[in-house]
Each structure stands twice: as C-alpha cells, then as structure tokens.
VOMARRO-874038 format. One record per residue: residue in one letter; z, y, x of N, C-alpha, C in turn. Coordinates in steps of 0.001 Angstrom, whole numbers, plus 500000, padded with zeros to 6 digits. Example, Ala and Ser with C-alpha at 12.3 -4.5 7.8 and 13.67 -1.06 7.14 Angstrom:
BEGIN
A507800494310513190507800495500512300507800496700513200 S507080497750512850507140498940513670507870500030512900 
This chain:
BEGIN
X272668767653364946272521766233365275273893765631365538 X274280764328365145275501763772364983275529763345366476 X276589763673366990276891763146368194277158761616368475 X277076760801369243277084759379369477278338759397369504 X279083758216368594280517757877369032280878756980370250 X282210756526370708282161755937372116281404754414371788 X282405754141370102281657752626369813280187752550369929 X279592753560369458278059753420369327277374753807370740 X278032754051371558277393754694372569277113752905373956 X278830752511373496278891750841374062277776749861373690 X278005750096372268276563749108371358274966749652371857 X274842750388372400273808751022372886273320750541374134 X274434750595375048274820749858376629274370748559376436 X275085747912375574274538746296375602273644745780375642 X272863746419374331271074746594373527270000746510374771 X270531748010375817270051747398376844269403746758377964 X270988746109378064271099744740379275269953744179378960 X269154743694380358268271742712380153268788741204379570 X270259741255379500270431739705379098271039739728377928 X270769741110377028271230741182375858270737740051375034 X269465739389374922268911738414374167270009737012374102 X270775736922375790270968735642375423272624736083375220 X273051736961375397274374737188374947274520737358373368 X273358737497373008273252737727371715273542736501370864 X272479735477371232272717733978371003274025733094371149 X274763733516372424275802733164372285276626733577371450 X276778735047370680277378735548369906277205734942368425 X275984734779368600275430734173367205276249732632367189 X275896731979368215276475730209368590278119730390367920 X278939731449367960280559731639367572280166732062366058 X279041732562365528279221732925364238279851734181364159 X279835735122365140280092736180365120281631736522364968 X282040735563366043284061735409365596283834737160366253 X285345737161365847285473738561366199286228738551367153 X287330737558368087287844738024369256287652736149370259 X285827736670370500285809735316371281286815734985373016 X287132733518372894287458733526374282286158733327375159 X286578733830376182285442733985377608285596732736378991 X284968731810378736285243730803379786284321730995381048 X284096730457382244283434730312383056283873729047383919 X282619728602384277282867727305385112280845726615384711 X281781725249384730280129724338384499280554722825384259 X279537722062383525279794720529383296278447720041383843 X278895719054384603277572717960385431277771717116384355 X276922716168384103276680714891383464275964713784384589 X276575712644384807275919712067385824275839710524385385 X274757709744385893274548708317385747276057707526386500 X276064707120385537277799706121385715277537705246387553 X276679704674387274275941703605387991275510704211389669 X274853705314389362273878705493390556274494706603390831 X275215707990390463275541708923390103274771709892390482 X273012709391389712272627711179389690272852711533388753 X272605712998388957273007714022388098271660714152387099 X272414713848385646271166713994384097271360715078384205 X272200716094383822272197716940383264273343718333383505 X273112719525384022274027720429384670274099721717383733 X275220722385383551274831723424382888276268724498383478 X276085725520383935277001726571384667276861727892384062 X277576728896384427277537729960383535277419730981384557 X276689730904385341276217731219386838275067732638386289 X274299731948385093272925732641384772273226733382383853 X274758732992383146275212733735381402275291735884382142 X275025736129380437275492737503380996277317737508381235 X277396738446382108278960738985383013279014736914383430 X277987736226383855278750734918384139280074734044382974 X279772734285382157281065734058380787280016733105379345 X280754732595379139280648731577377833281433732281376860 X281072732277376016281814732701374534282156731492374091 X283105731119373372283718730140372354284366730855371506 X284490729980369826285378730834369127286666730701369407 X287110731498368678288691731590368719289074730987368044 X289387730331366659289397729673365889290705729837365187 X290822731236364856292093731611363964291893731662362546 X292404730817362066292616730731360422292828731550359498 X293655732876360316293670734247359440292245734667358973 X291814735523358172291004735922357623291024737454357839 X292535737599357904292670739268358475292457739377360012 X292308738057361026292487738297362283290633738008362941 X290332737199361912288597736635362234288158735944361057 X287410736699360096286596736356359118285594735186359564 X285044735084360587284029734010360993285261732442360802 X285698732642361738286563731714362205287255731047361030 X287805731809360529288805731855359151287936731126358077 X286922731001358186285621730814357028285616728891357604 X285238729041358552284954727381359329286691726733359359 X287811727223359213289197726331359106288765726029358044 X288652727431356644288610726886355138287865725486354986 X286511725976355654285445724610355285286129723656356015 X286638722986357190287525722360357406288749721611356266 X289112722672356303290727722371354984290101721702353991 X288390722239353190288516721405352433287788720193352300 X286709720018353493286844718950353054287697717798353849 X289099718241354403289906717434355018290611716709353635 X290596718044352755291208717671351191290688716899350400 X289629717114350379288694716478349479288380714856349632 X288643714710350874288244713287351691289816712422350842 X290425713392351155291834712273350774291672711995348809 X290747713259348096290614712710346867289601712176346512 X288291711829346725287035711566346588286876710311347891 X287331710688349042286782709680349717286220710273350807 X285811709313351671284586710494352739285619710369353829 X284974710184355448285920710842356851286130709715356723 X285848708446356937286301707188357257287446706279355516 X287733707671354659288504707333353766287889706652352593 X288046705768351715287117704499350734287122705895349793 X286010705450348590285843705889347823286914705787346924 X287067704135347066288435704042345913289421705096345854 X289829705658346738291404706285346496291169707496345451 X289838708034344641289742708303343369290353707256341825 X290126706450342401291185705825341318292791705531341305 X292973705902342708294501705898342887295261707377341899 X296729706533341511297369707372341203297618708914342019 X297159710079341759297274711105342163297649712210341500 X298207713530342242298709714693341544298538715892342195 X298479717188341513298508718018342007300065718972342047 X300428719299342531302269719566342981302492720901343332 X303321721489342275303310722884342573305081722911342716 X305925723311344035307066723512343887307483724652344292 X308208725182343219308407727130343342309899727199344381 X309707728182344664311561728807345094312161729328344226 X313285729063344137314586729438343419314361730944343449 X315023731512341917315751732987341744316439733268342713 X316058734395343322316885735157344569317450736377343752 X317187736574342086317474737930341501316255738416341012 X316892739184339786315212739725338889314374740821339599 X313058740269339690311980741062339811311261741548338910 X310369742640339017309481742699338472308127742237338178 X307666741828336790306599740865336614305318741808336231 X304491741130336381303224741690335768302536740107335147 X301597741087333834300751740045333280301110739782331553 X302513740292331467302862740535330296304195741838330127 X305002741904329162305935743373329274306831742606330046 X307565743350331216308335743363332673309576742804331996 X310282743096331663311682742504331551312362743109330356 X312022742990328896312859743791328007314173743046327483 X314694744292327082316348744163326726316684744989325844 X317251744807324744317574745584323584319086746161324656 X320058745859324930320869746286325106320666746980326672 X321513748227326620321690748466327958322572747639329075 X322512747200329622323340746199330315322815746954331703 X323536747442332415323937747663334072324349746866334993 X323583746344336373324410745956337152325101746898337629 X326641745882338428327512746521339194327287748079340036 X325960747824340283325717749288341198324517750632340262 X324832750023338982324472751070337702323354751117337409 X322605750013337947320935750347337586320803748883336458 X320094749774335652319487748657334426318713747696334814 X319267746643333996318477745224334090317546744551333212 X317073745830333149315810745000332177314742746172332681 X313152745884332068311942746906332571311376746572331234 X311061747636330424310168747611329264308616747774329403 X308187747767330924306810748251331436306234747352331148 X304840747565330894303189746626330861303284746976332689 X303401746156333436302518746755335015301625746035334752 X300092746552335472298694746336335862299094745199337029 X298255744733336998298250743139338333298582743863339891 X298343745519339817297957746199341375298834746942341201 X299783746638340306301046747642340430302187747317341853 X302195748196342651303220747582343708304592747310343488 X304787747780342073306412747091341480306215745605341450 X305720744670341181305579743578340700305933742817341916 X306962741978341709307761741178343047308809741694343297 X308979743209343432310012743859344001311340743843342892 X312389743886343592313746743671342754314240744472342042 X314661744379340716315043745658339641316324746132340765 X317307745268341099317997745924342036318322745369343158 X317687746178344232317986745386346054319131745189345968 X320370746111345818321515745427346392321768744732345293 X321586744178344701321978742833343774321560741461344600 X320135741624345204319115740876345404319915739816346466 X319336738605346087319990737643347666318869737478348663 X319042738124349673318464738455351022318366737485351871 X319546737160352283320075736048353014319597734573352227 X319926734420350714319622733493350205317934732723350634 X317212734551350185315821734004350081315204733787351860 X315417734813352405315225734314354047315880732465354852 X317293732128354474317583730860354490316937729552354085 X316488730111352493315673729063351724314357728973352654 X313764730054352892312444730059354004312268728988355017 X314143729200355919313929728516356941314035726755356707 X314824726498355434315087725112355394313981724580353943 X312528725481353722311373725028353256311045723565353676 X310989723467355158310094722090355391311496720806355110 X312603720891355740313553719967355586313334719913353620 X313433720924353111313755720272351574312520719639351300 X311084719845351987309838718942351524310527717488351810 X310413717299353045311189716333353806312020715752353018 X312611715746352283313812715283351595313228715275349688 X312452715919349866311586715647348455311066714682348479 X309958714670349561309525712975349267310129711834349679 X311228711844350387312074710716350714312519710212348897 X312623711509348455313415710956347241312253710767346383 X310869711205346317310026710407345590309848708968345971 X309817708780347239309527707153347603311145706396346725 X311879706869347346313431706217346388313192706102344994 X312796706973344383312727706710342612312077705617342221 X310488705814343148310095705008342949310136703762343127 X311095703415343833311328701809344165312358701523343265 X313203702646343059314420702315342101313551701890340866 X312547702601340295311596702311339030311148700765338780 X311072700381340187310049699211340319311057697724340477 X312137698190340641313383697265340926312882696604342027 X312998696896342948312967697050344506313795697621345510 X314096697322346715315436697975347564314759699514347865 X315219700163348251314820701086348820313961701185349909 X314687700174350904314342700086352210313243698891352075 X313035698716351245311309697735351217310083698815350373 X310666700008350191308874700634349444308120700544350477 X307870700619352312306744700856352863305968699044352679 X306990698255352059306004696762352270305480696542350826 X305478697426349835304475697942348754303860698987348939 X304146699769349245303799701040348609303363701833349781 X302568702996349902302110704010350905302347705400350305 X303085706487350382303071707942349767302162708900350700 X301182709214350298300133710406350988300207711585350628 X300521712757351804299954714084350812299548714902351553 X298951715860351420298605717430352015299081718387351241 X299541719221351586300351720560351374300010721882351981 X299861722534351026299948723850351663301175725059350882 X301277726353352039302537727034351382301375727925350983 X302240729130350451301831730403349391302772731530349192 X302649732352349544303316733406349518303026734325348120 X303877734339346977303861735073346204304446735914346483 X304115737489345198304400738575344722305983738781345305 X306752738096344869307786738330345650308196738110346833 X307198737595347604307292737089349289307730736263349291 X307680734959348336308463733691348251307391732952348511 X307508732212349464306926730893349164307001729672348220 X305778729552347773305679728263347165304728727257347306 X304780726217347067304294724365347876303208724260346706 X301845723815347396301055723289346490300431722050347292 X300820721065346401300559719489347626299925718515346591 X298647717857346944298064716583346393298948715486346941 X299339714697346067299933713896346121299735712927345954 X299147711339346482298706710124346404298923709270346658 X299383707798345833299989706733346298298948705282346616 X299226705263347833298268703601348141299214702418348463 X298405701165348617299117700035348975299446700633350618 X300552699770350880301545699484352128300055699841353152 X299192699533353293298023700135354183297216701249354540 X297893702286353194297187703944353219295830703282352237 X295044704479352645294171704373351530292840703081351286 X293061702373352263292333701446352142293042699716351206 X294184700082351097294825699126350045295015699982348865 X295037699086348174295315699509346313297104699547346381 X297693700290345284299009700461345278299416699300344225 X300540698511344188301211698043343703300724697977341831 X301121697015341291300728696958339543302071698163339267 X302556698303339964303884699231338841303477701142339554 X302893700964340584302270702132340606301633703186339918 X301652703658338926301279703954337892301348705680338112 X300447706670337540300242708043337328301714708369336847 X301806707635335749303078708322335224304411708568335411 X304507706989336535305678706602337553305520707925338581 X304503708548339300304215709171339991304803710565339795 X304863710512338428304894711994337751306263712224337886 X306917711244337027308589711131336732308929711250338394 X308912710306339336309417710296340454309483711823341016 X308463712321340989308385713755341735308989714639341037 X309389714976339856309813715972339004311627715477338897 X311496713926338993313675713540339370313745714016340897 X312940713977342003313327714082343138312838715728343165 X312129716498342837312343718377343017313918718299342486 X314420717834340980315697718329340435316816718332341572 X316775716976342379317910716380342837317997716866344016 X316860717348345052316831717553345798317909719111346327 X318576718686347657319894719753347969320360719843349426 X319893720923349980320509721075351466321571722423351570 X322647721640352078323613722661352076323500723857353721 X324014725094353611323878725578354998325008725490355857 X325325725594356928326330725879358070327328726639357051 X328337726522356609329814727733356673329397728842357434 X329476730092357107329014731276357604329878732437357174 X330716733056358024332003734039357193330706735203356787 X329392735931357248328404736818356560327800736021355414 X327946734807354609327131734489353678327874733035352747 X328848732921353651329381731345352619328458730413353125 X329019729128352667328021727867352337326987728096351125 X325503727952351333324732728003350111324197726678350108 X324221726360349341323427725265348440321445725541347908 X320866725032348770319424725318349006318826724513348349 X317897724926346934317116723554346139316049724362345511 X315285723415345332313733724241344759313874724596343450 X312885725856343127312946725870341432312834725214340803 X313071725942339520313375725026337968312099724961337417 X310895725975338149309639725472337857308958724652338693 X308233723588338590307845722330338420306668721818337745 X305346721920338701304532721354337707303810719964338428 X303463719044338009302795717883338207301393717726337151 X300532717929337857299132717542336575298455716244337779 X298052715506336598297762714149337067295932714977337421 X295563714037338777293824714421338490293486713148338456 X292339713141337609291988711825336884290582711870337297 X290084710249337160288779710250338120287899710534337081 X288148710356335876287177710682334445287184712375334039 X287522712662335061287318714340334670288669715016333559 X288851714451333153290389714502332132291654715296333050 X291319716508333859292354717070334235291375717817335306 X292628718336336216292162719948337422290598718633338166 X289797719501338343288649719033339258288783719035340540 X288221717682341047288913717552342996288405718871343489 X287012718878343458286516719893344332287263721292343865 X287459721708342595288605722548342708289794723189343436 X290418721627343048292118721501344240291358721608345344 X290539721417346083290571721249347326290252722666347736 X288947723599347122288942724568347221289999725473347675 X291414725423346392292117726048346085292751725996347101 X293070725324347873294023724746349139293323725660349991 X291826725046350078291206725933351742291371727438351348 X291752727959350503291220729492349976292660730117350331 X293990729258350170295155729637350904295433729652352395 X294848728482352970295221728220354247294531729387355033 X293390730415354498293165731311355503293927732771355375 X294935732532354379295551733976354247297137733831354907 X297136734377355604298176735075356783299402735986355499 X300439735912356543301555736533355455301668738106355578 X300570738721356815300106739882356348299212740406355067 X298088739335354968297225740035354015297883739539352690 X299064738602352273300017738819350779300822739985350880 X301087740562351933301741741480352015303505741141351971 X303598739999352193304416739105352969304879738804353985 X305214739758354921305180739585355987303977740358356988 X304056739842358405303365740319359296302454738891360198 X301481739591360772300558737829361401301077738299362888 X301817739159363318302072739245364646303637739332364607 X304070738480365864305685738063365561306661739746366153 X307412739746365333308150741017365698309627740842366845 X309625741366367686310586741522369191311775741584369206 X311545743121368386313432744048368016312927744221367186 X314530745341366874314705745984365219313791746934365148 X313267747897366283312430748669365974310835748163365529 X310672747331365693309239746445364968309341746207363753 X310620746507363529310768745950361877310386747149361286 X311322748179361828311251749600360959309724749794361435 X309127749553362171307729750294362280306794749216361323 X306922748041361078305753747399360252305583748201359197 X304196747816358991303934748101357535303713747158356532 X304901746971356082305279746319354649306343747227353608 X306275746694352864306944747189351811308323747198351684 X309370748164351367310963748109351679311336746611351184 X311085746024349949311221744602349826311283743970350903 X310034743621351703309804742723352549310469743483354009 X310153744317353832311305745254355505313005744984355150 X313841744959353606314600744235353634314934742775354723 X313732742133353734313963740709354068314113740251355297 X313029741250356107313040741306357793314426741625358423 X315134742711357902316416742829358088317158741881358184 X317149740941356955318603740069356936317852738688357813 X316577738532358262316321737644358806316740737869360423 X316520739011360939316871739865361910318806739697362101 X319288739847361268320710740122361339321739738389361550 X320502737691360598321267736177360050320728735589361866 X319402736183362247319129735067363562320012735162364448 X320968736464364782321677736850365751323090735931365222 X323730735541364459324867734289364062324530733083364820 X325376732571365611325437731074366094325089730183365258 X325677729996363895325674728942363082324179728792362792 X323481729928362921321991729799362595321268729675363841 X321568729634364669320663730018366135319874728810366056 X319515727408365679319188726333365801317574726907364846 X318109727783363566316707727949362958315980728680363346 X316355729738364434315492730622364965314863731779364620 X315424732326363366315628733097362692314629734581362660 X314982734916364394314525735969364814312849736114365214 X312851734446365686311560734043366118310535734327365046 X310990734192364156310012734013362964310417735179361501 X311089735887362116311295737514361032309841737968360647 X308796737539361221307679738347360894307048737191359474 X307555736113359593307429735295358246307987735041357486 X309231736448357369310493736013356778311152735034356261 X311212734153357846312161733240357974311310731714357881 X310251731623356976309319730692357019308928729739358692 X309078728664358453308694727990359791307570727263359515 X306867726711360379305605725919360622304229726452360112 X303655725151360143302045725335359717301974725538358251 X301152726283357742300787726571356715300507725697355775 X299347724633356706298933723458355919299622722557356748 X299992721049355996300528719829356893299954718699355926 X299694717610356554299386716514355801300283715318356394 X300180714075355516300833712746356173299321712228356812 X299944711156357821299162710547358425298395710103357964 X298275709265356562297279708405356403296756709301355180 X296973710465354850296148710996353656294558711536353808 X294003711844354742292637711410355465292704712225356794 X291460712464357184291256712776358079291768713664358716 X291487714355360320292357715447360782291568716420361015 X292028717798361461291119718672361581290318718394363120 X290872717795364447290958717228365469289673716571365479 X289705715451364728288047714774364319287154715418364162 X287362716202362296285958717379361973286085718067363228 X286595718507364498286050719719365497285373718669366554 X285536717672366368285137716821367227283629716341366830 X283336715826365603282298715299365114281579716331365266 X281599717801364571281143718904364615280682719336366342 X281504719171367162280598719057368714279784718392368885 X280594717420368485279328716220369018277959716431368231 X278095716779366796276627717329366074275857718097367264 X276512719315367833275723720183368041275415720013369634 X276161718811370456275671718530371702274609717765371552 X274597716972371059273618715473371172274019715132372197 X274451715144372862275004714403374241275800712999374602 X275264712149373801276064711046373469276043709875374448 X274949709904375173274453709327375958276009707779376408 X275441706723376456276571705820376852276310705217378533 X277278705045379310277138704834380749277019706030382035 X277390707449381192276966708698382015279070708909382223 X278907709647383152280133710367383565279951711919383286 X281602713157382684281222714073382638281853714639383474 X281313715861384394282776716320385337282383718280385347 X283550718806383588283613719455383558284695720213384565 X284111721592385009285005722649385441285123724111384987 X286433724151384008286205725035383521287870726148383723 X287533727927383240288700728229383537288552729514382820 X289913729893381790289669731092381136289501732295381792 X288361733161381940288743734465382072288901736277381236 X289322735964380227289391736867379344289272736446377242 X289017737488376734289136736939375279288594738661374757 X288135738193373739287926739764372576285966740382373145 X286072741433372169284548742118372484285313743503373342 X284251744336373763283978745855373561283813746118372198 X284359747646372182284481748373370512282585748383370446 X281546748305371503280202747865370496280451746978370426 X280230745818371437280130744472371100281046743790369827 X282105744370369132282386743913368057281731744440367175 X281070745650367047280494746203366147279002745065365894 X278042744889366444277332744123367033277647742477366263 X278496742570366508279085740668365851279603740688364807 X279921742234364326280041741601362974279231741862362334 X278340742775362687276397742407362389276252741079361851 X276289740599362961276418739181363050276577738370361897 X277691738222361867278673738090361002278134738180359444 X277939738966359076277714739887357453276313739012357744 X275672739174358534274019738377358506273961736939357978 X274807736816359102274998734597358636275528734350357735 X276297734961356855277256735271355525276611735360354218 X275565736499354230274639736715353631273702735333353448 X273219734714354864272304733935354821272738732249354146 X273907732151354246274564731506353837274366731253352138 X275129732566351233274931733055350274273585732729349738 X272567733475350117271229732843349321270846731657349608 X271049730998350577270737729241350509272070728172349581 X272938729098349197273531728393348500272826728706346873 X272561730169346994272035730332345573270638729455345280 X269971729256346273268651728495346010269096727413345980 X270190726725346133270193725383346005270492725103344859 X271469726175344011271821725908343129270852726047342096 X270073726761341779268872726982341200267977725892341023 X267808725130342710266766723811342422267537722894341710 X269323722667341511269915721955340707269364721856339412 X269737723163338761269457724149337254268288723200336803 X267187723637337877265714723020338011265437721553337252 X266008721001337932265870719280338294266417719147337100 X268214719623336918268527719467335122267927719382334334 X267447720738334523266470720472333306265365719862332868 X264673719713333978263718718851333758264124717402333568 X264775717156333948265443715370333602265901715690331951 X266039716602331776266558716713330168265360716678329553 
C-alpha cells in the first residue's frame, strides 16, 4: 500500500474541517489563484441619514478567520488563474481602443490605425531556426577562430537558436544598455511620429495636439535571443482622443510613413563610459506597419488584441529570458537557471550597474530582466480604458452593492498570502475544473453559432 505523502496527507486535513465547504467556496470565488492573499477584518454598510446598519459582513465566522482574495499576478508561470483574468483584461482593454466598447465610440474603427512591430538592433550573429542557420561558402573566422556561418536546419526546440555563433564577439553591454533605454527610445519614437506628421500636414510642430490626438497600447516580447521587441496598436484621433475624428490630412498612409521615418531617425546616445565608449542606441532595421482596416482587408482586431493579451502573461522566465524573481548578488546569477547566453547577459548587466555613469538606470535592480525596465504592457491615456475600471466594474458586478445614500466603513488588514502544499493541491483542482468548464461552454457556444449559420443559409 502506497504510503500517504505530506501533500496528500494536508489535503486530507482540510477535507475534514467542518468549514471545509466554505473555504472551499472561497477558493473557488479566486478561481483557484494559486498564492491567495489572506485578509481579515469586516465592512459595515450603514444608512447615510439615520446610520443604521444595512448590511455587515466580518471574517469572524470564515475558516482560520481569513478572506482569500486573488493575487492578481500576470505571470502565467507564477498563477495560471490570475494570469488568465489580466489576459482577459488586456484584451479587451485592446480591443475597446479598436472596435470601441469601455466608454470608447464605435467610430474609432474607422480611424486611421496600425499594428507596430519594432525589433532591436544586431547585438552579433545568432543562430536561426525555421530555415538553414547561417551559410557561407567561404570559411571566414572571427578574431577568436570560430566560424561565422552555421550550415544547420535547427528544429524550432533547438536550444541553439538565439544563442551567438560567437559570445566573445557578441555585444553584451550593447544589448543589456539597449534594454535599459527601451522605454526612452519609445518615448522619442512617437514624439517623432507626432513631428512628421505635422511636418506632412504643413503645420508647426508645436500645434499637432490642436489637430491631432496619437493613441497607443504596447506591449514588449522577449525573443529567441532575449531581445526585446515592441508590438503597439497605433491610432490617430481628433485633438479630443477618440471621441473626435482626426484631421482631413490624417490619413492610414500618412500614419504609415510617419512611423517607419521616426523608427529610422530615432537615436539615444549613452553616458561616455571608459568599460564601453559612447553607444549610439536605435531600433532595428526591421520595421513593420500593417494598416487594420475596418473592411476586414488586413490583421483582424480581435486577433491583435488577442495577440497582445497572450504576451502580457508571459514573464521573462517562461521565454527563457531572464528570471520573474529579481536577483541580489553575483551568486544569484551563477545559480539561475538560464542559459549561458542569458547568464552572460546577467553578467554584463551586473558589472555595467556597479559604474556611476549608469547608476541612474539601475542596472542591478533589474539584471533579472536583463536590463529591461517597466511594465510589460503601457498604453496612452486616451487609447481606452484602464485596467483600474475593468477591476472595478468587475466588483461592482459581483457586489451588487450599489445602493446610493449608504456609508461604507471598511476594516481591513493583511495577515498572510499562499496555500498549504494540500491546499494548493486542492485549488488547482480547482483551477483545471473552471478551465475545463470554461472550455466546453465556449465549445457549445460555438456550435449554436455553426447552428444558426446555417440555418440562416
């Protein structure tokens, strides 16, 4: 007979508790996050006027006295539940800014829009997959004797693919730097799309916001080579955001040109540095702009938007890019598990944070994203809605508590976070259940679609 493990022996303990039923429910209420926080306290609701009390609720009766809430981490490697509800979030935060929806008009489907892919610069040849790696009739050697070319087919799961025909050739420093001054060169990208475009329109510069509105959402991406790259909808409205129409010279195609002169032009130089020189920091030479068109004639919204939420939950651990937990010292570096590529990169991010001239980027702070700063996803103000709202509307769905003329006088205070090794076992029960259940009500819906098609045909 198999002996009980400790996990199964905990999951057993819980089962149980007489108040396993409602701890259960609460578990279920998070969707089975996997490292809930634990609150305790209580909210009165009281008549504004008279001040009795409508409505009381304390955690007096909960099992261990504790509330579950999710955690609401966007990783997918850190909480699959959680990670699942940002995506649905992301997209339709995305979707609102192309279709409409969240307070945003329908119109801004007919606004000039794009989808924006901006790569990082050659740091030095890698290896490719998807077609033959790098051929070369001639032998040609770099300086430190290793050939520069690869005659290989690699498979998509080959772990060569990204990695450098030769590290010490490779720019380290280059590609960790470019990381840190990612958001300044966005920053300076669209300054210079709004400029083109006024230059286009024969207009000052300093008058595009009394035509014109530039909207976007963005998200980064960590490719094969641990580079990041920008994928941003891009949308122009009148001087009011999306509820004005843009200008007669506003045009898709103006849109196009502007963004593809301002990636070229765009240039941030670094600090003088006796370990690295002055570098000159500018996005790749690849560049794509596809117009989305409201007649279906290009990428599909619900697509892009997809495509966006399907990035924003992957962490620069699970590209294998990095780590989702920030690293201390040097010995965190040598102990991660990543790949000598990316344990490089950690190195020179590690080495460059400790220089004055860099101390402002913080270098060290952020070695576990080699060198990468901020949020994953960012939007402009007026491109729609925030995530702040959807968590808001989304409460308010599930309180009903709307009541007008009542006072609320919550008291609340963290005491803890995470399961027991059952109780996670247990939730992600959970978890795989509501997932599943999910799954076939999407398949039946789609089916009664099929249905209805056809019969209207």
């Amino acid at each position: 007979m198999r002996q009980l493990s400790e996990t199964d022996r905990d999951a057993i303990r819980i089962a149980q508790d007489p108040q396993f039923p409602r701890w259960l429910e609460q578990v279920t209420a998070t969707g089975g996050c996997s490292h809930p926080i634990h609150l305790s306290g209580s909210t009165t609701t009281l008549d504004a006027e008279t001040g009795e009390i409508l409505s009381h609720y304390g955690t007096h009766d909960e099992p261990s006295e504790r509330l579950l809430l999710r955690c609401r981490n966007r990783r997918s490697t850190v909480c699959v539940p959680c990670s699942r509800l940002h995506a649905g979030d992301t997209f339709h935060l995305v979707r609102a800014g192309l279709l409409g929806g969240k307070n945003v008009p329908s119109t801004v489907r007919q606004r000039p829009r794009l989808f924006v892919t901006l790569t990082a610069p050659s740091f030095g040849p890698v290896h490719r997959g998807g077609e033959r790696c790098r051929p070369r009739r001639d032998r040609c050697e770099c300086e430190h004797g290793r050939f520069l070319g690869c005659g290989a087919f690699h498979e998509v799961t080959d772990p060569l693919i990204g990695r450098p025909l030769c590290p010490d050739c490779y720019d380290y420093a280059g590609h960790v730097l470019w990381h840190a001054h990612a958001g300044p060169l966005w920053d300076r990208f669209v300054i210079g799309v709004r400029r083109h475009l006024a230059s286009a329109a024969g207009i000052a510069q300093s008058r595009f916001p009394d035509h014109a509105r530039l909207s976007f959402a963005r998200v980064a991406e960590y490719q094969k080579r641990a580079a990041a790259h920008i994928h941003a909808v891009v949308r122009l409205d009148g001087p009011d955001g999306p509820t004005d129409e843009p200008p007669h010279w506003g045009t898709t195609d103006r849109l196009t040109d502007a963004v593809r002169a301002s990636a070229r032009r765009v240039v941030i130089r670094t600090p003088h540095s006796l370990a690295v020189g002055e570098l000159a920091l500018r996005w790749g030479v690849q560049v794509d702009a596809r117009p989305l068109r409201s007649d279906g004639d290009g990428p599909d919204d619900d697509a892009v938007a997809s495509y966006v939420a399907k990035y924003v939950t992957k962490g620069a651990g699970e590209t294998g890019a990095g780590t989702d937990y920030r690293l201390t010292t040097w010995d965190d570096i040598q102990a991660a598990c990543v790949s000598d590529h990316v344990r490089s990169l950690m190195r020179a991010c590690w080495r460059l944070g400790g220089l004055p001239e860099f101390a402002p980027l913080r270098l060290r702070a952020w070695t576990h994203t080699l060198g990468y700063r901020g949020h994953i996803l960012t939007k402009s103000r007026a491109y729609s809605t925030t995530y702040a709202a959807l968590r808001a509307d989304r409460a308010e769905h599930v309180s009903h508590d709307t009541a007008l003329g009542t006072v609320t006088d919550a008291r609340w205070r963290y005491v803890g976070s995470g399961h027991t090794p059952g109780a996670a076992l247990i939730a992600a029960g959970v978890a795989a259940d509501l997932a599943a259940g999910r799954d076939i009500a999407r398949g039946a819906l789609a089916a009664e679609g099929r249905k209805l098609s056809a019969g209207s045909g």
